[in-house]
N, C-alpha and C positions, 0 to 999 in steps of 0.2 A: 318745853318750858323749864325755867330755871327756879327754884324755890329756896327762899330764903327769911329766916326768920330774926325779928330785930326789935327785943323791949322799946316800947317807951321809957325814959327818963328822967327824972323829977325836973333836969335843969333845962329838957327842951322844951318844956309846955310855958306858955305866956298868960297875963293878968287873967285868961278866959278861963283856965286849967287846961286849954287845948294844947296839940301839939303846935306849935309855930309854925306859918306856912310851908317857909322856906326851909325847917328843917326836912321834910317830904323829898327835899332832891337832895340831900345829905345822905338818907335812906338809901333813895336809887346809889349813888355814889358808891354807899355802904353794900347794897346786894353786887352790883360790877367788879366790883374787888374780888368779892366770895367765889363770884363763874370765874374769874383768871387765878384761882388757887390751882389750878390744876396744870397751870403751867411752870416751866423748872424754874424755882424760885417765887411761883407768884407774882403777882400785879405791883408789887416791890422791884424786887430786878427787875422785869419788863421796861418800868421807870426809872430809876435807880443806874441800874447796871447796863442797858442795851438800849435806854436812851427813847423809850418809847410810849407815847401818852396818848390819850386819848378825852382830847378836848372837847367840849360840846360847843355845836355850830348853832343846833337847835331845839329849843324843847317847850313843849304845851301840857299844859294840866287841865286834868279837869276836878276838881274837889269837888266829893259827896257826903262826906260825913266825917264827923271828929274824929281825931283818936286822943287820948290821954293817958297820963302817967298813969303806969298800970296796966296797961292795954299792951298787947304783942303784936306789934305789925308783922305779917307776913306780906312778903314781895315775889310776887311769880315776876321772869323776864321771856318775854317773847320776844325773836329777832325775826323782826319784818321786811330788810332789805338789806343785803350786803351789796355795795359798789365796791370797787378797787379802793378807794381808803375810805370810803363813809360806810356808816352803819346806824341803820335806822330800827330802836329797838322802842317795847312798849313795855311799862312796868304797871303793874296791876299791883294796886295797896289794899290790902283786906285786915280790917280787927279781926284776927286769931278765931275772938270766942264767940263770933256769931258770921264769921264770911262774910260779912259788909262790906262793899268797896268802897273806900274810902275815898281814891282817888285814882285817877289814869295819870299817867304821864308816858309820851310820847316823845323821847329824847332822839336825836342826831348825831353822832359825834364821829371825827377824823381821826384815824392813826397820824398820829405826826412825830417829825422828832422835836424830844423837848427842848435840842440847844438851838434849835431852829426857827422851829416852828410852822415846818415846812410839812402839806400834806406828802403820806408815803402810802405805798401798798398793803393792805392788811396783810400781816405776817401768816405766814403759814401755819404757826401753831396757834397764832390768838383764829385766825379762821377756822382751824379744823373743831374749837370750844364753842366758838359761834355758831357756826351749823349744828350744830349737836343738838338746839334751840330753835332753831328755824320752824317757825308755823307752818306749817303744810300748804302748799302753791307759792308761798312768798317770796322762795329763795330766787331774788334777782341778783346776778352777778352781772357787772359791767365786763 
């Protein structure tokens, strides 16, 4: 499991003072970046410089509870299924100051190239950060 932590801020919360739905996959977004820091350059060059992205095919939420300005989201990431280019990962959204899940999300997404758009083999180094993650029994490799 991968952990990551991510204030609330005053301009993502809507009329309710909650966080905005859709900022929740912003988050995940936000935690994906942090696991590919460990690669050379980062999830920057990976994009950027070697042309490599990773777009989502698919993704399901389940929302549990609010979070709000103020509040620190923590994002654990489990990796639940590596294929040859997809990768089926689960993030777990917890308010900080009492472990409440907030929300599941259950995303999909392809290495592909971005002048492309064409799916590609997971790279060998974004795979060897990926496994590092892997739930225990999950790891399905095509």
């Amino acid at each position: 499991m991968f952990s990551y932590r991510r204030p609330v801020r005053f301009a993502e919360v809507d009329a309710a003072r909650l966080v905005f739905f859709a900022r929740f996959l912003e988050y995940c977004h936000d935690a994906l970046e942090a696991l590919f820091a460990d690669l050379a350059g980062g999830y920057a060059q990976l994009t950027l410089v070697r042309d490599i992205g990773i777009p989502t095919v698919s993704i399901r939420v389940e929302y549990q509870a609010p979070l709000r300005y103020g509040d620190v989201a923590l994002l654990e990431i489990d990796v639940l299924k590596i294929g040859r280019s997809s990768v089926t990962v689960r993030h777990t959204i917890r308010r900080e100051s009492d472990q409440t899940v907030c929300a599941v999300v259950e995303q999909v997404f392809v290495a592909a190239r971005l002048s492309t758009l064409e799916a590609v083999p997971v790279p060998d180094d974004v795979l060897a950060v990926l496994e590092r993650h892997v739930v225990s029994g999950q790891n399905v490799r095509r």
